[in-house]
C-alpha positions in Angstrom: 6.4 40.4 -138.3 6.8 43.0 -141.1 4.5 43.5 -144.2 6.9 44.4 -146.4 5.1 44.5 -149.7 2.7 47.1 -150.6 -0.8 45.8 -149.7 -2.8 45.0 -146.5 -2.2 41.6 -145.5 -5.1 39.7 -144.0 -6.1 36.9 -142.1 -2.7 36.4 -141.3 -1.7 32.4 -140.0 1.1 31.5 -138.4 2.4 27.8 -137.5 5.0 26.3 -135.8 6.8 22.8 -136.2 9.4 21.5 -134.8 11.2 17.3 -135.3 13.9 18.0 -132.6 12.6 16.1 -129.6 14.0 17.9 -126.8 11.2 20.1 -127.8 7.4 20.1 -127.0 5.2 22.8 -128.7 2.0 23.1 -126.4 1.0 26.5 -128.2 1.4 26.1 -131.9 -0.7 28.6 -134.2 -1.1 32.3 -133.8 -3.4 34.6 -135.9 -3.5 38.4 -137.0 -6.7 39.8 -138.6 -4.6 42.8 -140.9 -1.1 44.2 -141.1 -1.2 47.6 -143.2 1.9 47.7 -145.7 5.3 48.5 -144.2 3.8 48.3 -140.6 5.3 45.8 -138.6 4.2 44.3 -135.4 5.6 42.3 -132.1 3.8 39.0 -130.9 4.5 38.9 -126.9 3.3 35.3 -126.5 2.4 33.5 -130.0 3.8 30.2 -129.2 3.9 27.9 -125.9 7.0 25.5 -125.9 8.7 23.1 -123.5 12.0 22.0 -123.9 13.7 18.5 -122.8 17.1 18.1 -120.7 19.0 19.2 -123.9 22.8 20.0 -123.8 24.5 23.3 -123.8 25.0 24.5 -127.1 22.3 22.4 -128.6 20.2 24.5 -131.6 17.1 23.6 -132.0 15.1 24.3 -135.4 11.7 25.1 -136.0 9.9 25.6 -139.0 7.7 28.6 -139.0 4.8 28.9 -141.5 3.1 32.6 -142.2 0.4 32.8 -144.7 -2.5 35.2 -145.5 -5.0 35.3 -148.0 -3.0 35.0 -150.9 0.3 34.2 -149.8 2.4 31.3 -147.8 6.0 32.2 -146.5 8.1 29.8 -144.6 11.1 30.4 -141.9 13.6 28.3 -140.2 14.3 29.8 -137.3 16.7 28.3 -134.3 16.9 28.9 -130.7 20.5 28.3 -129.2 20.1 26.6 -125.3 22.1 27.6 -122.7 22.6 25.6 -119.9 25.3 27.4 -116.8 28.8 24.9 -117.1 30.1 25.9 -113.8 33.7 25.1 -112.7 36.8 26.4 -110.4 39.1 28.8 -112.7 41.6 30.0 -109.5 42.1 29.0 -106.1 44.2 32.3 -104.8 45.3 31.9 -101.5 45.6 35.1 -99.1 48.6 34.7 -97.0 50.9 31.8 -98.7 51.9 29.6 -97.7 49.2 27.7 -95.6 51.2 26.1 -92.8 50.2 24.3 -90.0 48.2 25.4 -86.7 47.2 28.3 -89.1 44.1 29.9 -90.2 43.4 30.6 -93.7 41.4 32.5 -96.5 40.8 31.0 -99.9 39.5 32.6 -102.5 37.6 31.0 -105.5 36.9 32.3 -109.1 34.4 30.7 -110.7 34.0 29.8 -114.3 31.0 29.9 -116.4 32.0 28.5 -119.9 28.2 27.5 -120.7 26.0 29.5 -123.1 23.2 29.9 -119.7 23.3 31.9 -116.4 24.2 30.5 -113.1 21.1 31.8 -110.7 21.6 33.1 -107.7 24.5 30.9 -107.2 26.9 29.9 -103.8 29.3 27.4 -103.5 29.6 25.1 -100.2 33.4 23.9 -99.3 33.4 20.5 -97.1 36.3 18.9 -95.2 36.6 15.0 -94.7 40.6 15.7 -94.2 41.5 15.5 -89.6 43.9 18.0 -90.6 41.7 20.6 -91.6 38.5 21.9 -90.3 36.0 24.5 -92.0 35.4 28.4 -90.3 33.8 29.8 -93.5 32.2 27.1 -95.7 30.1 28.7 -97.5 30.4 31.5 -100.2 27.2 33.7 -102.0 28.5 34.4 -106.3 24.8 35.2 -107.1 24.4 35.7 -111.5 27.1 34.9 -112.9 27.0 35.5 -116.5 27.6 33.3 -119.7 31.1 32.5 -121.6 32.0 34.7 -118.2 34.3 34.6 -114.8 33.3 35.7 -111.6 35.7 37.1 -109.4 35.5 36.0 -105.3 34.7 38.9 -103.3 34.0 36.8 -100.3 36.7 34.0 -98.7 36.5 29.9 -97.9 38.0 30.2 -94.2 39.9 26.6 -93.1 41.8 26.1 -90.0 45.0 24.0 -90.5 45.5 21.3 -87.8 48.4 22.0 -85.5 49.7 18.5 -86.2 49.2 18.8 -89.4 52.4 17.6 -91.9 54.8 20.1 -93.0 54.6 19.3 -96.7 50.6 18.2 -97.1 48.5 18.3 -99.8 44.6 18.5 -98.6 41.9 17.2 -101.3 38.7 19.7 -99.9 35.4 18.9 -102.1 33.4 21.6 -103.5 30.2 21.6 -105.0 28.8 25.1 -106.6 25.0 25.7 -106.6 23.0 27.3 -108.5 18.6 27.3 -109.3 18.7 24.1 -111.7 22.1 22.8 -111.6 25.0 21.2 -109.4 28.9 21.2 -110.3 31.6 19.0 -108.0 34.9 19.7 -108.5 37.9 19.8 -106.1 40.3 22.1 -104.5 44.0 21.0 -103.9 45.0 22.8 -100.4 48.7 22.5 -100.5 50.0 22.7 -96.3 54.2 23.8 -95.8 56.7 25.1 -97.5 56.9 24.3 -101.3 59.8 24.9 -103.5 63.6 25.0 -102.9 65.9 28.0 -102.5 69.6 27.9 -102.1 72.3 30.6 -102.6 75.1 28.3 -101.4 76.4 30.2 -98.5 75.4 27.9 -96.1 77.0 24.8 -96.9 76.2 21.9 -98.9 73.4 20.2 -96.0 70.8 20.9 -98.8 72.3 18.2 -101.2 73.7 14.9 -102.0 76.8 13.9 -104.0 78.3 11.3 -105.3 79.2 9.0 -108.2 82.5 8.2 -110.2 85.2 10.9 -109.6 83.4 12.8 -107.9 84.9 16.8 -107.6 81.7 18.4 -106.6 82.2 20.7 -103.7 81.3 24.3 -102.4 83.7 26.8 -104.1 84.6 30.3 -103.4 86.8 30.7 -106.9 83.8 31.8 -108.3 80.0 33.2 -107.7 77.3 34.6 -109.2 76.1 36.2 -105.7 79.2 36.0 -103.3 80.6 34.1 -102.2 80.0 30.7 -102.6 78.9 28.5 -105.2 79.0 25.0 -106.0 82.0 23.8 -108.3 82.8 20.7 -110.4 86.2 20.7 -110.5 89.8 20.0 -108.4 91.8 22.1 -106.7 93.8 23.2 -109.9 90.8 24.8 -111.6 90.4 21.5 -113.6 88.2 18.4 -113.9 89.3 15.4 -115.4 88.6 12.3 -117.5 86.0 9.6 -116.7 83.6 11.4 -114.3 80.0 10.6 -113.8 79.5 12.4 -110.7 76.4 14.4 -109.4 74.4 17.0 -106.7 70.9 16.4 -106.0 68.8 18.7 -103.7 66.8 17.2 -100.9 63.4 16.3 -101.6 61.0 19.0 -101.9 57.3 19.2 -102.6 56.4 21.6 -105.8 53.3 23.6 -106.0 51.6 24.1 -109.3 53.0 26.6 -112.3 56.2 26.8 -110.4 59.7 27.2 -112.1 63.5 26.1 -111.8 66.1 28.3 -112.4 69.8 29.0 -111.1 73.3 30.3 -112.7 75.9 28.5 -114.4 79.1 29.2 -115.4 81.2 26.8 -117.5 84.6 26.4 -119.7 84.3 22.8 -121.1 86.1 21.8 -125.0 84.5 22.2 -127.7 84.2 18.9 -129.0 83.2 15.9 -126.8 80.7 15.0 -124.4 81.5 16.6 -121.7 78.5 18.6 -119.6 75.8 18.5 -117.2 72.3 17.1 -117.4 69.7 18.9 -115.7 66.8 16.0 -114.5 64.1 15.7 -112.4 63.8 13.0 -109.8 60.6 11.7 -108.7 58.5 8.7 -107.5 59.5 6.2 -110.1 60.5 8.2 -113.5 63.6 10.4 -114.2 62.9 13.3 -116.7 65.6 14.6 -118.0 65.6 19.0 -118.5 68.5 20.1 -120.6 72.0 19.0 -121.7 74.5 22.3 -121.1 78.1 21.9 -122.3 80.0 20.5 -125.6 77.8 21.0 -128.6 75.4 23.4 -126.9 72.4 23.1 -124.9 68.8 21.0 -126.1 67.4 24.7 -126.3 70.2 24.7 -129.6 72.3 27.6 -127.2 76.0 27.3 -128.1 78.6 27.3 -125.7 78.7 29.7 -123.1 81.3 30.5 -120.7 79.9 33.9 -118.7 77.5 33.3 -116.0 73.9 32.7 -117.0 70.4 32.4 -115.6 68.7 29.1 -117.0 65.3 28.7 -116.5 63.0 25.6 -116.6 58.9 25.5 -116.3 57.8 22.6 -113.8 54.3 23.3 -114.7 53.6 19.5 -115.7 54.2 18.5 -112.2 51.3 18.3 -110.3 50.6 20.7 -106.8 51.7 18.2 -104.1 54.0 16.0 -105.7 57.6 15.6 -104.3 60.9 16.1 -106.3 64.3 16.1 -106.7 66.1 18.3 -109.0 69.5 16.2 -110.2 72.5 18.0 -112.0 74.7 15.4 -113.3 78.2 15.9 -115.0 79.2 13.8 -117.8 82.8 13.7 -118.7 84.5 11.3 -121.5 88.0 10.7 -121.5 89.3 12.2 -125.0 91.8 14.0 -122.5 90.4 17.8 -123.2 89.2 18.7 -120.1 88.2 22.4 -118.6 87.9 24.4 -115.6 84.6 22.7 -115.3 80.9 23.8 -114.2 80.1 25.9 -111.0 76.5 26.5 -110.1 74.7 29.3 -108.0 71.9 30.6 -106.8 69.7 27.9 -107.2 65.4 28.2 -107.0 62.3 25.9 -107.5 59.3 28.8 -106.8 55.8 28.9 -107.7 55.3 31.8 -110.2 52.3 33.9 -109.3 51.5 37.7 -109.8 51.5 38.8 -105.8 49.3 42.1 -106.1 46.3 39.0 -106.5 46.7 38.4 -103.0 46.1 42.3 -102.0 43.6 45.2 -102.0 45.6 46.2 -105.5 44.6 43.1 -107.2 45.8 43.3 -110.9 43.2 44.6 -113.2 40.9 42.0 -115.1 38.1 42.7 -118.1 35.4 40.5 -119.0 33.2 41.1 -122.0 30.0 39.4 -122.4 27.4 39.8 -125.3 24.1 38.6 -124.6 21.2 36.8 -125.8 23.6 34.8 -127.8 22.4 34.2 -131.3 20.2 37.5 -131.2 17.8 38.9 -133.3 17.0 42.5 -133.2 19.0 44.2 -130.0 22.2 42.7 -128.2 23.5 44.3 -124.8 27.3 43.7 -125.0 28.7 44.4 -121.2 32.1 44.7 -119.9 33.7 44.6 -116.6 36.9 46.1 -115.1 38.0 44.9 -112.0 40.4 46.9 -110.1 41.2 46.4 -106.5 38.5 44.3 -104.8 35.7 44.3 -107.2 32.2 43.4 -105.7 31.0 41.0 -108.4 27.3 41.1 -107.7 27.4 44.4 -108.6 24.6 45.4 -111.3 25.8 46.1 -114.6 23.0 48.2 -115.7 21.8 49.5 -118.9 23.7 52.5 -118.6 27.5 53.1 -117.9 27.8 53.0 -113.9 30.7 54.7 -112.7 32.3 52.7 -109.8 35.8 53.2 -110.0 36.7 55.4 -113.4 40.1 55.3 -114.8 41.6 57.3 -117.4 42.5 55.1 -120.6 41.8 55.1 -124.5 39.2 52.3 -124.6 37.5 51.3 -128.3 34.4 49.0 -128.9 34.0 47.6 -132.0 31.9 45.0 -134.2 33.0 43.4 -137.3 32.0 40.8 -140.0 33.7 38.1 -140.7 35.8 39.5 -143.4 37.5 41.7 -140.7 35.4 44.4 -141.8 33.9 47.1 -139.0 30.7 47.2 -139.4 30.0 49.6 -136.2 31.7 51.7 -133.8 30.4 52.5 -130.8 31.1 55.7 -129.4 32.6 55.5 -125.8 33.4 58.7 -123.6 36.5 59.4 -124.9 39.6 58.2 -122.4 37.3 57.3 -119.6 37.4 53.6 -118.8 34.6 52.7 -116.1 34.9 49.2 -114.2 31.1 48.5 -115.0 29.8 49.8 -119.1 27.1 48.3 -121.2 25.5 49.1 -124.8 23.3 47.5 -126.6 23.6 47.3 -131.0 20.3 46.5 -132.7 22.4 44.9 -135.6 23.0 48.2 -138.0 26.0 49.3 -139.4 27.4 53.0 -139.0 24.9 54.1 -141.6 22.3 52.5 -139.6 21.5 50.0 -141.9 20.4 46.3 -141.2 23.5 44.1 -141.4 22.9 40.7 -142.9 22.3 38.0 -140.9 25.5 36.2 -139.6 28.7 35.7 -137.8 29.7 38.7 -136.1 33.3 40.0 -133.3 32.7 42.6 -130.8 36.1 43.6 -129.8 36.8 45.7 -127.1 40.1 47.1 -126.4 42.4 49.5 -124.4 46.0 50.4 -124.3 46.4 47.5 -121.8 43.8 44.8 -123.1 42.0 42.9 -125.7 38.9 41.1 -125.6 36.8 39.4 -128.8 33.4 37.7 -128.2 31.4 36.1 -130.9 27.6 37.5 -131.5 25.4 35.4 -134.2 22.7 37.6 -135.3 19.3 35.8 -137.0 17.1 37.4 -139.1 
């Protein structure tokens, strides 16, 4: 409280009410005897409150009531409840892929998208699955902060069933603990090889053919990667009229964000319908990719006759699921025909950034501002992980040096006009892994900045982070 006018204040009164009923207020009235002008003062413990099993996110008002001897103010303040909402973020795997009669790590990043902490959190990994059996089931996260993600320092261990299946997907339940609350989730263990890889040099025992007029065969006319390639097409260096002919890899089971991609080259006319369809074959449906040849491509590419990588995301198929990948020629029978269509090089892979699964993990910065809305100080934090970063480290106060690296780095607040209101100022071109400061909500002229929406953006010559801060007055 601040007397802001120009006379003692006495008997000062204050009262608290509230009509949200998640709240209880078993403490309602506080008193002051005097406050000299311009003096203010901090009440430790003026009110008692309980409040119900509210939501994350839920704001509760109160209506605060200050009067003295001649005066009666009245405030509306709010406080924001945070409740920890816990979940799995990554699942990164040490030595992929998992394969039978193996043992393996598994390493779990934890998300914490709720406005609360996570106390002294752990997560426990079961197995109901014969096929694989638990060595490490339990792993310690401790605090991990709001609107945050915590990086695994610590493994999951599983052994993998000698007679497990070659292409198995294991459903392992895992339920992350923390003081007050529980979060289920699952993790997909995928067993086996996953994706498909052919360069053509071994024959055709990785596909299918058939259908009407079938000139499908393996081709050493031309290659992207010598010296075979599949080729659609006679003898001559022609195909003809009429076809409706295909190659379709074996079945193969896809793991999640994976992608397709091989080389084509083609010389079809220019008018017509004649091409391949690119299509995905699995339990029950047939989607269909892309379209290459007369008239372009679905992507609106025109014709093109030189060898060329196309690539397609499988990410909307599910880790575990088995496929087919189809490539289907078309032709109609106008009587303009071409050399035709040969294929190379041909690979279904999961797409992941491999440094993740070593000592050089790929850097990664978190920025957190907390208490979240605030009213006189914030402490904005930051993290930069490099390597294997220990996430129950303490992110003090003060910048802790655990790993510095050289880099420009900038911290900034602005309004929400786009306006900087503050700049902090950072040891110039030193980035350290673990950095805090707090802003007591003035501008660089260390004035009070109106209550409001505010960004604190932190950025270096590799990253960009924005956070929200709401600051009540």
């Amino acid at each position: 409280i601040k007397n802001c006018g120009n006379a003692t204040a006495n008997n000062i009164q204050l009262k608290l009410r509230s009509q949200d009923a998640f709240v209880t207020i078993q403490d309602s009235t506080e008193s002051l005897a005097s406050l000299a002008a311009g003096d203010s003062i901090v009440i430790d413990d003026a009110f008692e409150i309980t409040v119900g099993a509210c939501s994350n996110g839920h704001g509760i008002s109160f209506d605060l009531e200050i009067s003295d001897a001649s005066n009666t103010l009245n405030f509306s303040p709010i406080i924001l409840i945070g409740t920890p909402i816990l979940s799995i973020d990554e699942v990164i795997i040490a030595q992929p892929p998992s394969m039978p009669n193996e043992t393996e790590s598994l390493f779990v990043n934890i998300g914490n998208s709720g406005y609360g902490f996570g106390h002294s959190s752990f997560a426990k990994l079961i197995s109901n699955d014969p096929n694989v059996s638990m060595v490490t089931d339990s792993v310690w996260y401790g605090e991990i902060y709001p609107e945050s993600l915590n990086i695994a320092s610590h493994a999951f261990v599983v052994s993998i069933n000698p007679g497990c299946p070659s292409s198995y997907l294991a459903q392992l339940p895992i339920t992350i603990y923390t003081d007050d609350y529980n979060f289920n989730d699952t993790i997909g263990l995928l067993i086996g090889e996953t994706g498909f890889s052919d360069n053509m040099e071994s024959g055709s025992g990785l596909w299918t053919t058939g259908g009407t007029n079938n000139l499908w065969h393996i081709s050493t006319t031309r290659y992207f990667s010598p010296t075979h390639s599949w080729y659609c097409g006679n003898t001559s260096g022609y195909y003809i009229n009429n076809m409706n002919c295909y190659i379709q890899t074996i079945p193969f089971m896809v793991n999640a964000n994976s992608i397709l991609k091989f080389y084509r080259w083609f010389d079809v006319p220019l008018y017509g319908t004649d091409g391949i369809y690119i299509i995905i074959m699995g339990d029950g449906y047939a989607d269909t990719l892309d379209f290459i040849g007369t008239g372009g491509a679905l992507g609106g590419r025109g014709i093109q006759s030189d060898w060329f990588e196309e690539k397609y995301s499988l990410s909307e198929y599910p880790a575990g699921e088995t496929i087919q990948v189809k490539i289907a020629f078309i032709s109609d029978n106008d009587g303009d025909t071409g050399e035709g269509f040969y294929i190379d090089d041909f690979v279904a892979e999961y797409i992941t950034m491999i440094q993740e699964y070593t000592a050089d993990r790929m850097e990664q910065m978190f920025l957190r501002v907390h208490p979240n809305p605030f009213r006189h100080k914030v402490d904005i934090r930051w993290q930069m992980n490099y390597g294997r970063w220990n996430s129950s480290t303490s992110l003090g106060t003060e910048m802790q040096d655990v790993r510095s690296k050289k880099q420009d780095i900038s911290l900034k607040i602005y309004d929400v006009s786009g306006r900087i209101v503050k700049v902090f100022d950072l040891a110039s071109g030193l980035l350290l892994p673990a950095s805090a400061v707090l802003w007591n909500g003035t501008d660089e002229s260390n004035r009070q900045v109106p209550a409001g929406v505010y960004f604190v953006r932190l950025e270096t010559a590799d990253h960009c982070l924005t956070r929200k801060a709401i600051l009540l007055r």
